[in-house]
C-alpha positions as CSV (number, residue, x, y, z in Angstrom):
1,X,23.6,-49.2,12.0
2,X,21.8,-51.2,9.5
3,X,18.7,-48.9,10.0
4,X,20.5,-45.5,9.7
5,X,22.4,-46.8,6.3
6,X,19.0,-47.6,5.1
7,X,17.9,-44.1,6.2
8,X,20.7,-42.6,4.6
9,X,19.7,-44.3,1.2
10,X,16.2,-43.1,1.5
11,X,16.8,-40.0,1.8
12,X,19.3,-39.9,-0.8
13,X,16.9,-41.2,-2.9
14,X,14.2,-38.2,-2.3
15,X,17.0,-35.6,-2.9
16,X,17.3,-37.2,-6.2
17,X,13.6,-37.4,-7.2
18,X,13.4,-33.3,-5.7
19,X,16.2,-32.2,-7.9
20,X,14.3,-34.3,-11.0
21,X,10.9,-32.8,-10.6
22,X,11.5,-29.6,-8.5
23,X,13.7,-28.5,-10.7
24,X,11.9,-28.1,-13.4
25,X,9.8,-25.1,-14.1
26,X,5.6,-25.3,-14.5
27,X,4.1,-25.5,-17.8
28,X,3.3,-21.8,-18.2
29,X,-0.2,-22.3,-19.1
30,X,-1.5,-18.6,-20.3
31,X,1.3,-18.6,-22.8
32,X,0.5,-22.5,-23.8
33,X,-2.8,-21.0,-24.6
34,X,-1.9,-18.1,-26.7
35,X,0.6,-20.4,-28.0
36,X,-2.1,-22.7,-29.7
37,X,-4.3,-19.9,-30.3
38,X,-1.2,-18.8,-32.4
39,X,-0.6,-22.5,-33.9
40,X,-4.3,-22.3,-35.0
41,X,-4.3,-19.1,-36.8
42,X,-0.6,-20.3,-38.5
43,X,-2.5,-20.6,-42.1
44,X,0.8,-20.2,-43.7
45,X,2.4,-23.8,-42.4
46,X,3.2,-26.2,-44.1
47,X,2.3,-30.0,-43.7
48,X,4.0,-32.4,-42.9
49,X,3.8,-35.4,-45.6
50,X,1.9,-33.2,-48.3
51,X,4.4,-29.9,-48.6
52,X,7.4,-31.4,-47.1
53,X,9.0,-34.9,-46.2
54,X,11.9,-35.4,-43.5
55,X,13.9,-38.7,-43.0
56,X,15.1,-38.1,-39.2
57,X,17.1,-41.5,-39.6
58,X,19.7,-42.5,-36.5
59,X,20.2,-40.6,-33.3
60,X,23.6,-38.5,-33.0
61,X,26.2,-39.3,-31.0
62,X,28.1,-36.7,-28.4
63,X,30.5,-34.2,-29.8
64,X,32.6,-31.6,-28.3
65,X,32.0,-28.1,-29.3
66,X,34.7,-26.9,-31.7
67,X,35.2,-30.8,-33.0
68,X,35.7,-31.3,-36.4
69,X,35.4,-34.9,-36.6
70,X,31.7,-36.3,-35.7
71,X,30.0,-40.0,-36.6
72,X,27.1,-39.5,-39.1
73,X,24.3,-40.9,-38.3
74,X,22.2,-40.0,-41.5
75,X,22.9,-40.6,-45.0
76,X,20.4,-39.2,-46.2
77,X,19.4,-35.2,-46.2
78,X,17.0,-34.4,-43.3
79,X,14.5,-32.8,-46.3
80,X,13.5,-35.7,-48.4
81,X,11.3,-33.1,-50.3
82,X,9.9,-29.4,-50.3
83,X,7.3,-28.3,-52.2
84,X,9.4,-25.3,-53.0
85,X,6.8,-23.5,-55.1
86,X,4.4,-23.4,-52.6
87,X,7.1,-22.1,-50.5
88,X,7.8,-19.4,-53.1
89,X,4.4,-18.3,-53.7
90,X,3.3,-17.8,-49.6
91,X,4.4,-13.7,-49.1
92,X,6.1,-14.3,-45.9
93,X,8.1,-17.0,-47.2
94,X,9.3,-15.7,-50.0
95,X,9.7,-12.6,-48.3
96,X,11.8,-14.3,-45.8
97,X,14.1,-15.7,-48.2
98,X,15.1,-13.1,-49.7
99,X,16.8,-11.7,-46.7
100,X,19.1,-15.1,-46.2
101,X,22.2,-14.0,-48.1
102,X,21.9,-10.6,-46.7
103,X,24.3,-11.4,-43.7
104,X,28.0,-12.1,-43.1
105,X,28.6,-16.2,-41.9
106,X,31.4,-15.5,-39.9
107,X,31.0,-13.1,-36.5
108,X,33.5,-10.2,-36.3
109,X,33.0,-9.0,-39.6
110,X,30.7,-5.9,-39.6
111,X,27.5,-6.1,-41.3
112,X,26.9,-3.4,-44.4
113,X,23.5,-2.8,-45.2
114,X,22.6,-1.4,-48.4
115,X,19.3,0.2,-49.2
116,X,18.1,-3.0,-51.3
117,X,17.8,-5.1,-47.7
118,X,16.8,-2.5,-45.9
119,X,13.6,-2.2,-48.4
120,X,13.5,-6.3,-48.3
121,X,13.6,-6.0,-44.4
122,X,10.6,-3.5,-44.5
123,X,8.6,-5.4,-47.2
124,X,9.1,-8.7,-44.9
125,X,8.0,-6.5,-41.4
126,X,4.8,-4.9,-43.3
127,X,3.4,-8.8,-44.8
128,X,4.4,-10.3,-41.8
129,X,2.2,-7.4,-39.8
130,X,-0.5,-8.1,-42.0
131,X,-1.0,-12.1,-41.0
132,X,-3.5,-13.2,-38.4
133,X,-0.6,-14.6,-36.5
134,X,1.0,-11.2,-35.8
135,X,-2.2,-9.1,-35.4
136,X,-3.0,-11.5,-32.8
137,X,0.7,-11.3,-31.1
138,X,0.5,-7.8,-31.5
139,X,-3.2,-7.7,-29.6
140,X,-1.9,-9.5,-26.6
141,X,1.1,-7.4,-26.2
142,X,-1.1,-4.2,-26.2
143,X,-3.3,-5.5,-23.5
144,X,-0.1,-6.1,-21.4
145,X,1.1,-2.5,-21.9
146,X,3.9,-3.9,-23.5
147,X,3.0,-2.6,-27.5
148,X,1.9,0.2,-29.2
149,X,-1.8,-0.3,-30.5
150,X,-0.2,2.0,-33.4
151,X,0.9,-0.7,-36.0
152,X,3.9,1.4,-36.9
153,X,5.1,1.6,-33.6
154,X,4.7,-2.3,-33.2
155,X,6.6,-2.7,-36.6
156,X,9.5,-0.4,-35.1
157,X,9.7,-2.8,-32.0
158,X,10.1,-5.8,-34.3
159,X,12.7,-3.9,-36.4
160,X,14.6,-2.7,-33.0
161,X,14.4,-6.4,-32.0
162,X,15.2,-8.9,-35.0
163,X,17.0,-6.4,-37.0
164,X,18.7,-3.7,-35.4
165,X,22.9,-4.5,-35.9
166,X,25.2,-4.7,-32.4
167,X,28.3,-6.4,-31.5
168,X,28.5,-10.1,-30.6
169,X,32.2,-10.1,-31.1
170,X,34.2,-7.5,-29.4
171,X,36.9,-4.9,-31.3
172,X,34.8,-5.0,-34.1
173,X,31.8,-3.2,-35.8
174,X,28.2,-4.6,-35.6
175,X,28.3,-7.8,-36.8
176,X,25.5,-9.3,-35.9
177,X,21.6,-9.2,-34.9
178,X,18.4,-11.1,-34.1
179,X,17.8,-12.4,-37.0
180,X,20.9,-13.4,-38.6
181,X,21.3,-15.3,-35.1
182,X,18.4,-17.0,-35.0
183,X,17.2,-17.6,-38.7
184,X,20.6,-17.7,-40.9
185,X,23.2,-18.8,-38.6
186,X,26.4,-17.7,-37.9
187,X,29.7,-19.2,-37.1
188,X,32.6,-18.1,-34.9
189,X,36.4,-18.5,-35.0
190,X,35.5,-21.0,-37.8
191,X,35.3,-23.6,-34.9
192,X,31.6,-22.9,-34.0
193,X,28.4,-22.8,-35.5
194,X,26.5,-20.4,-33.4
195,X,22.5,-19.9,-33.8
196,X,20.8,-20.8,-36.8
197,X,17.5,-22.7,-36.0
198,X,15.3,-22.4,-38.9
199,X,14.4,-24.9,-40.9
200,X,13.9,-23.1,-44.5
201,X,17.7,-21.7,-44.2
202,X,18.4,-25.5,-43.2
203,X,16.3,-27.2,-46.1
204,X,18.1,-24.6,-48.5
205,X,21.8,-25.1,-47.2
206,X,20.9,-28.8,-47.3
207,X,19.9,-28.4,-51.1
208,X,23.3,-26.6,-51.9
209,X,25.4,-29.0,-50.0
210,X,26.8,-26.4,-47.6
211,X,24.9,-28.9,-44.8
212,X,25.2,-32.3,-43.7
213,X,23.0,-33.7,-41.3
214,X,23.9,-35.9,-38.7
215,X,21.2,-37.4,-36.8
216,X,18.5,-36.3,-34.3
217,X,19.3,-35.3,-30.6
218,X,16.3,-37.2,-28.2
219,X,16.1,-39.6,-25.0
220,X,15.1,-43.2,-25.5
221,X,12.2,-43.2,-24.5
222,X,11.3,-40.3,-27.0
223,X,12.5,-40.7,-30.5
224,X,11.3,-38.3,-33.2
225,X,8.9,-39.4,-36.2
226,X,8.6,-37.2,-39.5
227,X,5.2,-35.5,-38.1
228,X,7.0,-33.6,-35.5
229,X,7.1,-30.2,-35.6
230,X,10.5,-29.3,-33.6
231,X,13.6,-31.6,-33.9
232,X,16.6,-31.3,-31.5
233,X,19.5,-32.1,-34.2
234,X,23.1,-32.5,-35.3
235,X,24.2,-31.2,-38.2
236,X,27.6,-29.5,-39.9
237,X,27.7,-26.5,-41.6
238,X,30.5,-25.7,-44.0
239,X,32.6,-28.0,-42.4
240,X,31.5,-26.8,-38.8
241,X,29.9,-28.8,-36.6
242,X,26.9,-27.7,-34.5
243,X,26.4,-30.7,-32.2
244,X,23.3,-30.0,-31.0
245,X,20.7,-27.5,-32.3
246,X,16.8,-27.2,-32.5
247,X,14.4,-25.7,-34.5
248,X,10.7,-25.8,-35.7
249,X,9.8,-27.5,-38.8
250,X,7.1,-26.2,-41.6
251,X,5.9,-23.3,-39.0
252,X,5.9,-19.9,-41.0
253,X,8.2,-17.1,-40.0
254,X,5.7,-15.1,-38.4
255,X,4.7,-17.6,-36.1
256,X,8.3,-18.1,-35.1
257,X,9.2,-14.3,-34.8
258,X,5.9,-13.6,-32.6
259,X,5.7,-16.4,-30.0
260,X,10.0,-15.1,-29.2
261,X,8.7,-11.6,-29.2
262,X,6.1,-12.0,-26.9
263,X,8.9,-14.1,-24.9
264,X,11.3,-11.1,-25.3
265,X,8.2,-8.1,-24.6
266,X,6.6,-9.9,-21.3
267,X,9.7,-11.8,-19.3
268,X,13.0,-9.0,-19.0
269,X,15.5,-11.0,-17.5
270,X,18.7,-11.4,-19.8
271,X,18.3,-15.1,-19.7
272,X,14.6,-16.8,-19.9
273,X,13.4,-20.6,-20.5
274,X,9.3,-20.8,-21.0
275,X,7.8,-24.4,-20.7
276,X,4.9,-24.7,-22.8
277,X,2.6,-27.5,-24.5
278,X,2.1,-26.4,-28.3
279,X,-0.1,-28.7,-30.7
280,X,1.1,-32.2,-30.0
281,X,4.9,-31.2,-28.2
282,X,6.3,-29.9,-25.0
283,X,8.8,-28.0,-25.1
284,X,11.4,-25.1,-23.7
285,X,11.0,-21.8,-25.3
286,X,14.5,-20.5,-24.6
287,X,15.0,-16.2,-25.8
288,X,18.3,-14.8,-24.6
289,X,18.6,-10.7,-24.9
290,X,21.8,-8.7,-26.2
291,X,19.9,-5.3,-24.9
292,X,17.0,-3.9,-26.0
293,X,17.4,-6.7,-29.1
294,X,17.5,-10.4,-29.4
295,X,21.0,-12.3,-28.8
296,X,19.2,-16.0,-29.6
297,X,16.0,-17.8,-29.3
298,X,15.2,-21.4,-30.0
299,X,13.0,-24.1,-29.1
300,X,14.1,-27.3,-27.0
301,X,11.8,-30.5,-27.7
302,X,11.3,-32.0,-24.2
303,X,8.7,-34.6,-25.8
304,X,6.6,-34.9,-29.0
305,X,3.0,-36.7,-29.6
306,X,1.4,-36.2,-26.5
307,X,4.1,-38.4,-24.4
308,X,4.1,-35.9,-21.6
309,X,0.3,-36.5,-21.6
310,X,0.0,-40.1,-21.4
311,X,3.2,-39.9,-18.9
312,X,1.3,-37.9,-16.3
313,X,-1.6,-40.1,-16.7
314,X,-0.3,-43.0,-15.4
């Protein structure tokens, strides 16, 4: 009796050490690479410590969606400093910015766009198309068959991706795309903050007091430092809490908008989560379609300075 208990226990305890590590999927090594390759040729980010400071401070607590009511864990804005006029005098992100207020917060209302953003969305496509970051993007698609080599062609599959309007909320007009999603934020029912993992739009809406941080999101064993280069974070927004979101901090906008592309162009499922090692981090690329466009797409931090490195080793 005594043996088969003991038995039971061990293979109880297999099951559980199969569903830790089977479960999750292989570092996807060719994108890693191209990943780097992209990381290196990011000219346009900024530095941690020289163009921009963050305080991560305490760890978040858990928080239903929809909750109002959350325990700070930060008292002090994420963004300690931005060298803003450095930030203003890179194309891309300047660019960039200018497209932030071009979108309605709140889902269900149906985005107008007047001929001003449409000439800021084309102005952002074309410098973004001419940085080493995108030619490079653009180069691997095309030797997938998945691009044009025409650059015009490649800048219509970015616009048809990030930009083009559809519905996210039903009985309504389009009132929402790729972009907005991912790079402004949205919210829904005014009980949900929805998207919205960039860190310029979170830096700004920081500045302006529309945002309150609340903490950083992490296991124990890895806590964040102000070097990292993708958070997992808690924050409000307008009075709306998002209780856990992610998103890369000082990359440019082209780096972000052609490693989720590449995501989007080479994997079709509706649903797809990438493991990669970029610079220093692991990480989950997550990119979620709505079509032939781009419902979301975010990063999760799984660990950050080479942990999963020094992990393996031992």
């Amino acid at each position: 009796m005594k043996a088969c208990i003991h038995f039971s226990c061990i293979c109880f305890s297999l099951t559980q050490i199969c569903m830790y590590f089977c479960d999750r999927p292989a570092v996807n090594q060719e994108l890693s690479n191209l990943f780097n390759e992209l990381w290196r040729l990011d000219v346009n980010r900024m530095k941690p410590g020289i163009d921009y400071t963050i305080s991560v401070q305490g760890r978040a607590g858990f928080v239903n969606q929809g909750s109002h009511v959350v325990m700070d864990r930060a008292s002090l804005p994420l963004f300690s400093n931005v060298n803003e006029s450095k930030l203003r005098n890179i194309t891309t992100f300047s660019l960039f910015m200018k497209l932030l207020d071009n979108y309605e917060r709140s889902t269900g209302i149906t985005e107008r766009v007047t001929p001003e953003e449409l000439t800021e969305i084309n102005l952002f496509l074309d410098a973004v198309l001419e940085t080493q970051v995108m030619k490079r993007a653009h180069q691997y698609l095309v030797s997938k068959g998945k691009s044009s080599s025409d650059s015009r062609q490649f800048k219509n599959q970015l616009n048809l991706i990030w930009f083009h309007l559809y519905h996210r909320q039903r009985n309504t007009g389009p009132d929402s795309c790729g972009f907005e999603h991912v790079f402004v934020g949205e919210t829904k029912s005014g009980t949900e903050v929805i998207g919205f993992h960039n860190w310029v739009q979170f830096f700004l809406q920081e500045k302006n007091s529309h945002l309150d941080y609340k903490g950083y999101k992490a296991r124990d064993q890895d806590l964040p430092d102000q070097d990292d280069h993708v958070l997992n974070l808690q924050f409000s927004w307008h009075g709306v809490v998002k209780p856990v979101g992610s998103a890369f901090i000082g990359t440019s906008p082209e780096f972000e908008m052609a490693i989720f592309t590449i995501i989007f162009l080479m994997i079709t499922e509706r649903s797809t989560t990438v493991l990669v090692n970029i610079d220093q981090c692991q990480m989950e690329l997550v990119v979620i379609r709505q079509g032939r466009c781009l419902g979301t797409a975010y990063p999760k931090l799984l660990s950050s300075n080479s942990r999963h490195v020094s992990q393996h080793s031992h």
